[in-house]
N, CA, C and O of each residue as an XYZ file, in Angstrom:
616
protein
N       0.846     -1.187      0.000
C       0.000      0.000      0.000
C       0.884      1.240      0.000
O       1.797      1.248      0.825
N       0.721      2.472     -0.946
C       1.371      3.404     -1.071
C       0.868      4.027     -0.019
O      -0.286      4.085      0.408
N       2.296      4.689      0.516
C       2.120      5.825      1.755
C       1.388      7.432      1.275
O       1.381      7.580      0.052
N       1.045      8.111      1.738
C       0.683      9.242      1.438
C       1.585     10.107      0.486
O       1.115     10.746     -0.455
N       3.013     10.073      0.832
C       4.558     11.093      0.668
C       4.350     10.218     -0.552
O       3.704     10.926     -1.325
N       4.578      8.975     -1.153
C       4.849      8.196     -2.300
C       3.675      8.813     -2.956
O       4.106      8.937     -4.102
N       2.463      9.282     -2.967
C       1.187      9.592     -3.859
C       1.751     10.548     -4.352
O       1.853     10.730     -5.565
N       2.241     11.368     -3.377
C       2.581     12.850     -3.604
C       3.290     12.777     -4.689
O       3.009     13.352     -5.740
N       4.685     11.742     -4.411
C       5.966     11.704     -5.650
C       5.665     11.672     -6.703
O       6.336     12.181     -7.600
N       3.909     10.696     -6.985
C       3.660     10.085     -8.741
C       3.298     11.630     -9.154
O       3.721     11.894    -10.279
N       2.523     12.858     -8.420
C       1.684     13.495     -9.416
C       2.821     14.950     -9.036
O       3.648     15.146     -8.146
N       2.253     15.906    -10.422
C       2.793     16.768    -10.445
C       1.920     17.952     -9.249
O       0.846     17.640     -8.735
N       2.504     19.068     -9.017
C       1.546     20.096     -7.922
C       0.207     20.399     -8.742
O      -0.862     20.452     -8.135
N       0.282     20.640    -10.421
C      -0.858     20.910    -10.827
C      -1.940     19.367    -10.840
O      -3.143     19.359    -10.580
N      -1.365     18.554    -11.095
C      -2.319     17.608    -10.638
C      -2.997     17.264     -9.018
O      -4.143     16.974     -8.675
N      -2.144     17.385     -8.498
C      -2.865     17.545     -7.184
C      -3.395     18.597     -6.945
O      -3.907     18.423     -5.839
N      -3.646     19.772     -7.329
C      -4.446     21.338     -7.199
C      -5.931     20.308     -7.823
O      -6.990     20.002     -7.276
N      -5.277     19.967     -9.388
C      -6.469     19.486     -9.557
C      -7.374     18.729     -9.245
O      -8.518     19.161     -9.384
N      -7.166     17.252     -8.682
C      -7.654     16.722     -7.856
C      -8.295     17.324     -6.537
O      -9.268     16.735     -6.067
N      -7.844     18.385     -5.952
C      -7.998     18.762     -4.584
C      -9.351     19.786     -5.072
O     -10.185     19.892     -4.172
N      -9.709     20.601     -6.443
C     -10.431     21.359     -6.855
C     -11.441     19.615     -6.994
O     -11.924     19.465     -5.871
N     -11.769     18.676     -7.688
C     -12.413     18.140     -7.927
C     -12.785     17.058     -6.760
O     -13.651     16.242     -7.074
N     -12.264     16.966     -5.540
C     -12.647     16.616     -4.391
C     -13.635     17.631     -3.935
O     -14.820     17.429     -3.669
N     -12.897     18.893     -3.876
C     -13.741     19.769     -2.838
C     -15.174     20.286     -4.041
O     -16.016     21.007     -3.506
N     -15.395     19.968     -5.407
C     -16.645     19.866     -5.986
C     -17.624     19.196     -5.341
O     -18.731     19.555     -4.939
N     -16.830     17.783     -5.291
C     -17.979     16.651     -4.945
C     -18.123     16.705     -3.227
O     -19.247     16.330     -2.893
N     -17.660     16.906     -2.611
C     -17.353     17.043     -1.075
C     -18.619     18.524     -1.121
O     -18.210     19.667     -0.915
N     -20.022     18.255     -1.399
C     -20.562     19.291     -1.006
C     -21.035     19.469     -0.374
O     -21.517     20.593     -0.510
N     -21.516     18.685      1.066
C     -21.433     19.877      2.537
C     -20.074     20.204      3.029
O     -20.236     21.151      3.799
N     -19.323     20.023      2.996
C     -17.716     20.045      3.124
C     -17.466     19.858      4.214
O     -16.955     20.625      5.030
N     -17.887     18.562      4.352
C     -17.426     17.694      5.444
C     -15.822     17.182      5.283
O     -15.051     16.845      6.182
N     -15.592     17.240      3.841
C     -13.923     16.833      3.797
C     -13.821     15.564      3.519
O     -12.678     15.109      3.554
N     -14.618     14.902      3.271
C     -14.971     13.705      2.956
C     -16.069     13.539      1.793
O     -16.886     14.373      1.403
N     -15.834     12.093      1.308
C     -16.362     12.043      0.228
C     -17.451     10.246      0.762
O     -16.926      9.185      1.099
N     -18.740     10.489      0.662
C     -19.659      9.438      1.445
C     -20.287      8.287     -0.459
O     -19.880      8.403     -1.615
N     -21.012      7.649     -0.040
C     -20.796      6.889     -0.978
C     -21.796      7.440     -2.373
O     -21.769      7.072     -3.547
N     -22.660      8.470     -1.673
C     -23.356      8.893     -2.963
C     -22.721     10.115     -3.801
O     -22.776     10.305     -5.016
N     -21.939     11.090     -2.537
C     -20.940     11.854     -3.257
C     -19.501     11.460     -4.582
O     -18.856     12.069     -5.435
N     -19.642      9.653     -3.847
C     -18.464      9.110     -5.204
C     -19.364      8.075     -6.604
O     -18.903      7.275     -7.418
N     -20.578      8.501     -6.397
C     -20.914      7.733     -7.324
C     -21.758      8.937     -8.514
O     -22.311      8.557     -9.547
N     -21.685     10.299     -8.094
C     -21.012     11.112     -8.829
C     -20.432     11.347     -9.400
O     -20.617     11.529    -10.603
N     -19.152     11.487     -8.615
C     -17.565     11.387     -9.517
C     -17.510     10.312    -10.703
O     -17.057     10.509    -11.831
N     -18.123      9.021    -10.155
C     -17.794      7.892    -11.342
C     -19.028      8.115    -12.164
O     -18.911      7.436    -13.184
N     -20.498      8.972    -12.158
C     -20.751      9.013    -13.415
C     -20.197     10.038    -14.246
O     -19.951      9.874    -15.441
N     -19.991     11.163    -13.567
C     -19.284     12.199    -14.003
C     -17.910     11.990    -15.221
O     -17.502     12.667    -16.165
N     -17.419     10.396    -14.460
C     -16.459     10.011    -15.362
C     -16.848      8.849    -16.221
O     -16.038      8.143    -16.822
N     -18.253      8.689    -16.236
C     -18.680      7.744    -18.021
C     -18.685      6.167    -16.560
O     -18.548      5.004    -16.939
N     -18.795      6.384    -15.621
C     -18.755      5.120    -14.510
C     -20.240      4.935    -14.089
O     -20.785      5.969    -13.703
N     -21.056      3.708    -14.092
C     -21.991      3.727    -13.600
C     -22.058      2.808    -12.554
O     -21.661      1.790    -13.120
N     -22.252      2.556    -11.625
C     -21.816      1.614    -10.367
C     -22.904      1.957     -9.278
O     -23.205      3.112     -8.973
N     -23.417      0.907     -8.768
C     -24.437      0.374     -8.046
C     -23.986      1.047     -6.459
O     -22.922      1.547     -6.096
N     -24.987      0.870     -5.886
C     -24.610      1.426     -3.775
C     -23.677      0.223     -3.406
O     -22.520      0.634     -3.322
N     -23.763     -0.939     -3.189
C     -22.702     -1.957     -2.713
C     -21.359     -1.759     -3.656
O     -20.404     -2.033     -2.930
N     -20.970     -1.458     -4.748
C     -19.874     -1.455     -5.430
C     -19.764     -0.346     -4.929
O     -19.278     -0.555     -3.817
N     -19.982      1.168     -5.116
C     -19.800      2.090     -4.474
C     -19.269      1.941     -2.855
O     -18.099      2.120     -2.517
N     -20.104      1.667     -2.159
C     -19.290      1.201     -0.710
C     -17.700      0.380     -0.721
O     -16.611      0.695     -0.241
N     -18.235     -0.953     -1.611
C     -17.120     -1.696     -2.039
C     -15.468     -0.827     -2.139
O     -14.369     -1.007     -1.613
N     -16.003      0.087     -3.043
C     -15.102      0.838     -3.596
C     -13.916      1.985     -2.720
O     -12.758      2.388     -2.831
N     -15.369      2.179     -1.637
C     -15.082      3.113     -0.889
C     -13.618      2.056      0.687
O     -12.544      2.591      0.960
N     -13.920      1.109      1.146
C     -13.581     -0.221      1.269
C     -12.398     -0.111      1.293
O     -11.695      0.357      2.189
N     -11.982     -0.724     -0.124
C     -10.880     -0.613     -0.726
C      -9.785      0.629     -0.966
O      -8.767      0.756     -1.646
N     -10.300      1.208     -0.334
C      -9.350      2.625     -0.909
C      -9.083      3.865      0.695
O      -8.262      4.745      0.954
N     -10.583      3.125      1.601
C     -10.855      3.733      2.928
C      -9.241      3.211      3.993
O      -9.158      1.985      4.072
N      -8.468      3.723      4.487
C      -7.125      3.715      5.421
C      -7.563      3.473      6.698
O      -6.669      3.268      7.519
N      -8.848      3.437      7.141
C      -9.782      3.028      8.245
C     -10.794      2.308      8.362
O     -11.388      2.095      9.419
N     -11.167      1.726      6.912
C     -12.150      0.681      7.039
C     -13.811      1.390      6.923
O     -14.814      0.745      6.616
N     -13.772      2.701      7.218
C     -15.172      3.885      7.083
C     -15.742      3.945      5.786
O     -15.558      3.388      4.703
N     -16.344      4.633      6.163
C     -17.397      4.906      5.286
C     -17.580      5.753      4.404
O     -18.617      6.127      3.854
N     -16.124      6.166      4.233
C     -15.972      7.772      3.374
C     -14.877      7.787      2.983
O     -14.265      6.816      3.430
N     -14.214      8.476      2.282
C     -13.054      8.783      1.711
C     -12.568     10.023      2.026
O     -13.381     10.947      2.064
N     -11.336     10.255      2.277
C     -10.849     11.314      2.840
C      -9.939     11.621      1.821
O      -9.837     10.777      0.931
N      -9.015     12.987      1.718
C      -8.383     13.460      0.351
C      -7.259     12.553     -0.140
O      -7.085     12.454     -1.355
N      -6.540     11.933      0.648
C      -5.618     11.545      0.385
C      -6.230      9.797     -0.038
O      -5.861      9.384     -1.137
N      -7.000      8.976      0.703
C      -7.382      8.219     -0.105
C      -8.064      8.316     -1.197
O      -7.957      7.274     -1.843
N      -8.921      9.330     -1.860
C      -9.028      9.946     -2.801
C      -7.867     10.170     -4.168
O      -7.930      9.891     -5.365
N      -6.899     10.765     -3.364
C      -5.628     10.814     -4.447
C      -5.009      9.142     -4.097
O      -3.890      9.626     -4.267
N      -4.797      8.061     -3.862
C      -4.550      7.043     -4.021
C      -5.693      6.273     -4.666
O      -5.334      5.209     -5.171
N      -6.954      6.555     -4.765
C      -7.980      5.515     -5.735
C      -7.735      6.520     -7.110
O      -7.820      5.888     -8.163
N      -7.407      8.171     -7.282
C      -7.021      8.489     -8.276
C      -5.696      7.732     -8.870
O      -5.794      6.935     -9.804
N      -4.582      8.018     -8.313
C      -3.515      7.212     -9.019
C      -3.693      5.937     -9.348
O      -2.831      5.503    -10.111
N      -4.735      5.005     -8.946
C      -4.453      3.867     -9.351
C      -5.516      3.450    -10.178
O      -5.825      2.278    -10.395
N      -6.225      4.759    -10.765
C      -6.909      4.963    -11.781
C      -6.389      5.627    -12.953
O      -6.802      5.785    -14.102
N      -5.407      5.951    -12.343
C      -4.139      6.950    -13.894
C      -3.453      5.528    -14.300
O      -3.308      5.213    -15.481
N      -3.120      4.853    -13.420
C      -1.745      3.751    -13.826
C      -2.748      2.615    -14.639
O      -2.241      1.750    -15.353
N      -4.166      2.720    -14.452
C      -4.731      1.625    -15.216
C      -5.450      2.346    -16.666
O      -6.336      1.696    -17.221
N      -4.955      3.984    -17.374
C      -5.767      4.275    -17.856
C      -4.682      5.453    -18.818
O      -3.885      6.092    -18.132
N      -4.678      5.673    -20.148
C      -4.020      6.499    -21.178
C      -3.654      7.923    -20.359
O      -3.875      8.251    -19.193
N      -3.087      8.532    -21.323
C      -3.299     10.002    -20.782
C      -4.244     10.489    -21.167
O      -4.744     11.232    -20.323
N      -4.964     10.420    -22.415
C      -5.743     10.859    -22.902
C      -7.136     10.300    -22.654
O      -8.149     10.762    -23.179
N      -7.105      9.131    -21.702
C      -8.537      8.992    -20.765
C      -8.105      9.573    -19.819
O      -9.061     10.086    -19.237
N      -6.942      9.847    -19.194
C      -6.951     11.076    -18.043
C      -7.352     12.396    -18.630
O      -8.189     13.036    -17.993
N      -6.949     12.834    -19.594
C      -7.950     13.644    -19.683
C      -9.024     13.924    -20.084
O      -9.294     15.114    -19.924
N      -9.848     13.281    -20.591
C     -11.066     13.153    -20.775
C     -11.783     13.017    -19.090
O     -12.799     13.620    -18.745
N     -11.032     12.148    -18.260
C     -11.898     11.977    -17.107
C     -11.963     13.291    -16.131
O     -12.755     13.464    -15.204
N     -10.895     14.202    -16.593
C     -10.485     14.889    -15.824
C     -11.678     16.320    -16.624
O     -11.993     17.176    -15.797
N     -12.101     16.474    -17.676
C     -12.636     16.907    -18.296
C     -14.084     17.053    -17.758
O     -14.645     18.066    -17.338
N     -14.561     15.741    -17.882
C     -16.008     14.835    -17.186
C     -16.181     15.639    -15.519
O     -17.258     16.037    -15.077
N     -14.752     15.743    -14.738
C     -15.039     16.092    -13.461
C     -15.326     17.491    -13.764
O     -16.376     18.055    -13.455
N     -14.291     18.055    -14.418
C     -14.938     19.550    -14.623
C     -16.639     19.995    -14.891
O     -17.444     20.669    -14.249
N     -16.681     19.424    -15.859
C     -18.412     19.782    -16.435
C     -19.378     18.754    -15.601
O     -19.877     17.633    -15.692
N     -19.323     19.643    -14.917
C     -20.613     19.388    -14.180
C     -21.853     19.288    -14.158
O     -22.517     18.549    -13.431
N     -22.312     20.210    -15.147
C     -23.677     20.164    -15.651
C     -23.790     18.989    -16.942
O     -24.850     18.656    -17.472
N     -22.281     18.404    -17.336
C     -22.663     17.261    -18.410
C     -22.643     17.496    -19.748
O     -22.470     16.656    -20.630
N     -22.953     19.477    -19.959
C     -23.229     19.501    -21.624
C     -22.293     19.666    -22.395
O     -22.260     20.352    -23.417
N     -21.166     18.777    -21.732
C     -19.786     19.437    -23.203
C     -18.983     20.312    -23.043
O     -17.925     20.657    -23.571
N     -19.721     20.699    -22.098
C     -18.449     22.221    -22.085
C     -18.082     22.871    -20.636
O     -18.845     23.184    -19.722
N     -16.748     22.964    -20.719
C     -16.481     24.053    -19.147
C     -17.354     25.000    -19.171
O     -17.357     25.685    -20.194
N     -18.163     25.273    -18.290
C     -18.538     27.332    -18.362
C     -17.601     28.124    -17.679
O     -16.480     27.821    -17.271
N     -18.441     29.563    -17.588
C     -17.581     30.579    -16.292
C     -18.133     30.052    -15.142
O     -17.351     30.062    -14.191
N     -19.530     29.470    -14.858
C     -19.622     29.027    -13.576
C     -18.637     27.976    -13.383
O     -17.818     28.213    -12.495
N     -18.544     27.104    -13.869
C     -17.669     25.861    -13.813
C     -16.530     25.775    -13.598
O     -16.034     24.826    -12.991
N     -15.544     27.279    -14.298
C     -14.044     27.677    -13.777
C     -14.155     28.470    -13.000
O     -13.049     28.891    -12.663
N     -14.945     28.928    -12.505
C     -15.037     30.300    -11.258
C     -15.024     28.737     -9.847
O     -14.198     28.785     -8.936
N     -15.877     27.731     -9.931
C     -16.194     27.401     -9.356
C     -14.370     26.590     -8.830
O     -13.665     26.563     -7.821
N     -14.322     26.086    -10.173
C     -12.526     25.362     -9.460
C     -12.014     25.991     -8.981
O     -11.712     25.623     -7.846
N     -11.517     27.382     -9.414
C     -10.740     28.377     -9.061
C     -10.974     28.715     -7.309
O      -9.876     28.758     -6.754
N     -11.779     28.882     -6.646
C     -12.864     28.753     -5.945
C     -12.152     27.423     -5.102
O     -11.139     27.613     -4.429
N     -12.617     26.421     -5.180
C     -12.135     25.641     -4.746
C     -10.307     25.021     -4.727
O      -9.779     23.980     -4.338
N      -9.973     25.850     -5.143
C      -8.261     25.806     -5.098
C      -7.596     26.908     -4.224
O      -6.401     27.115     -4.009
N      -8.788     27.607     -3.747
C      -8.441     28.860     -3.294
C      -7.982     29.982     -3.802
O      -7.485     30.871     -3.110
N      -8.131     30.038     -5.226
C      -7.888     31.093     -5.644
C      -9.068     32.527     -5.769
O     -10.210     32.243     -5.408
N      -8.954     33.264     -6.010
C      -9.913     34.478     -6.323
C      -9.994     34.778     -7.682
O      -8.983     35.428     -7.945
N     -10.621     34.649     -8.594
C     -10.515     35.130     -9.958
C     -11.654     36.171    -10.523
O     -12.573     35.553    -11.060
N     -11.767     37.126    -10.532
C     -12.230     37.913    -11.253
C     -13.279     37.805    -12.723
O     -12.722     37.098    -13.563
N     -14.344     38.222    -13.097
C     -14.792     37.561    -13.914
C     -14.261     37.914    -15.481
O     -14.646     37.382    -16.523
N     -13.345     38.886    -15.328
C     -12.745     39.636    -16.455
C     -11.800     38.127    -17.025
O     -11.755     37.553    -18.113
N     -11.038     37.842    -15.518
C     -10.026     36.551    -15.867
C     -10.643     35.451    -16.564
O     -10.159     34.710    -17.420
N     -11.540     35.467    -16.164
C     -12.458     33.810    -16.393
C     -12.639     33.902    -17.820
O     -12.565     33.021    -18.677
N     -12.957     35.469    -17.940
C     -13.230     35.147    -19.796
C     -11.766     35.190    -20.428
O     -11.550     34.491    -21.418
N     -10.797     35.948    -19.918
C      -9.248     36.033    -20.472
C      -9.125     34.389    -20.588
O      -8.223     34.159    -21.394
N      -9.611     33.337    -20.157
C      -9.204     31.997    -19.664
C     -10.065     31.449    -20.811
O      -9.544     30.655    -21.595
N     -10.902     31.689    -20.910
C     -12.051     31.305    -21.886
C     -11.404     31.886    -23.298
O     -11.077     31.044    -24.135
N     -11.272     32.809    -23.496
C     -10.611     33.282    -24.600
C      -9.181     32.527    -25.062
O      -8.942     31.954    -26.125
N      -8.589     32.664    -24.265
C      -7.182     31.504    -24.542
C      -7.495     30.547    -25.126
O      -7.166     30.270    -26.280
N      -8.307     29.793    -24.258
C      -8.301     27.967    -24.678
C      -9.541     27.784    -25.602
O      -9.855     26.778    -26.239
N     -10.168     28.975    -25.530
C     -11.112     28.442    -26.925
C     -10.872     28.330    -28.082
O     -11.402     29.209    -28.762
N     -10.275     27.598    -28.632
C      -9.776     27.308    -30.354
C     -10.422     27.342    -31.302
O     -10.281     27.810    -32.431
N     -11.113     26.847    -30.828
C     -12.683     26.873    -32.061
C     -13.340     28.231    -32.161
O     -14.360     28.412    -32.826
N     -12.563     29.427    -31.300
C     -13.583     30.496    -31.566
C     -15.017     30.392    -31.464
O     -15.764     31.012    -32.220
N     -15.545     29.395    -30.272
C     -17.222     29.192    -30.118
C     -17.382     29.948    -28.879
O     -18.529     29.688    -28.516
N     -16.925     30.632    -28.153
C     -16.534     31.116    -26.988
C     -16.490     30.014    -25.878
O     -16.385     30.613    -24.807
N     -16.510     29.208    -25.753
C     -16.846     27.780    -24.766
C     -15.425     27.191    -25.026
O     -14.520     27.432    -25.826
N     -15.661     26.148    -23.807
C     -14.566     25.383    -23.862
C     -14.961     24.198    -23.847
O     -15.405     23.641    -22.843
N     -14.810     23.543    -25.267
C     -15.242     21.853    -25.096
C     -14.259     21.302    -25.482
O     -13.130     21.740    -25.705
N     -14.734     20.191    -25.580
C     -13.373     18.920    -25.423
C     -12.000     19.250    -26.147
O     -10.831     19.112    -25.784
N     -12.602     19.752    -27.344
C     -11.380     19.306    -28.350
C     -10.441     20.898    -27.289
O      -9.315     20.789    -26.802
N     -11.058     21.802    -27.228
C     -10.221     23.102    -26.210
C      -8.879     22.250    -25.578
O      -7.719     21.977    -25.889
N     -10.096     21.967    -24.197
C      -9.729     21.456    -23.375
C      -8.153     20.525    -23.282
O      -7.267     20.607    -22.432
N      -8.247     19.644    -24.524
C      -8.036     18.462    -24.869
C      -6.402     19.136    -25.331
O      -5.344     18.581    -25.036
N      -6.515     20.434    -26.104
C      -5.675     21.054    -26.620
C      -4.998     21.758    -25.717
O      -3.844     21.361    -25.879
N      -4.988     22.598    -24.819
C      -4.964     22.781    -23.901
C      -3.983     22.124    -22.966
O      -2.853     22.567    -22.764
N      -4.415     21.184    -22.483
C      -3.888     20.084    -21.384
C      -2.613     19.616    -22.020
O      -1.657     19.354    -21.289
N      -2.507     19.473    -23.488
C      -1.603     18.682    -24.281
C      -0.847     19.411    -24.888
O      -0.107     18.995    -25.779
N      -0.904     20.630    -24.506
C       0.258     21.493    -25.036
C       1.087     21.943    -24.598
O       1.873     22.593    -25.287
């Protein structure tokens, strides 16, 4: 079983910002924890459809106490051992899926105000569109996949 310090070593700081923005999404009373209907979210969010006992199951397997929840750091260990079984380019797609929240394809400004937000940053709504403007390639003002996709990989 990987120690906490070893999780740390596999990912870069922006991957763990990111992860820590897409914990504290789903973590919404912010208890800091993630309970079994808050992760069966995350896995449809990521194209995952999984039942309440697999969900628990899941939670199980990945829980450092045997509970009933997931805490950040087992969180970033059921993430890594979801990167090591999966492309980069289903990492980003999944990582995509956590972003859009509402499902339709595309980041919004609510949707990056909201990470930003949850990373602790402050962003301005002037920024959000400077951000939107960057990564929109397609000139649709939105940011969908192929953006995104471009983006991440550049």
């Amino acid at each position: 079983m990987s120690s906490y310090a070893e999780l740390l070593g596999k990912l870069s700081a922006e991957q763990i910002n990111d992860f820590k923005a897409a914990f504290e999404m789903f973590d919404r009373d912010g208890s800091g924890s993630i309970d079994a209907e808050e992760l069966g979210e995350i896995m449809n969010s990521m194209g995952k459809e999984m039942n309440q006992k697999e969900l628990i199951e899941l939670i199980h397997d990945v829980s450092d106490d045997g509970g009933d929840v997931i805490h950040f750091p087992e969180f970033l260990k059921m993430m890594v051992n979801a990167m090591s079984d999966s492309s980069e380019d289903e990492q980003i797609e999944q990582m995509f899926k956590c972003f859009d929240k509402d499902n339709d394809k595309f980041v919004g400004m609510g949707e990056l105000k909201l990470i930003f937000l949850k990373m602790g940053e402050t962003i301005t709504d002037e920024e959000i569109h400077e951000i939107i403007h960057i990564a929109d390639k397609d000139g649709d003002g939105r940011i969908g996949w192929n953006d995104f996709y471009s983006v991440m990989t550049s």
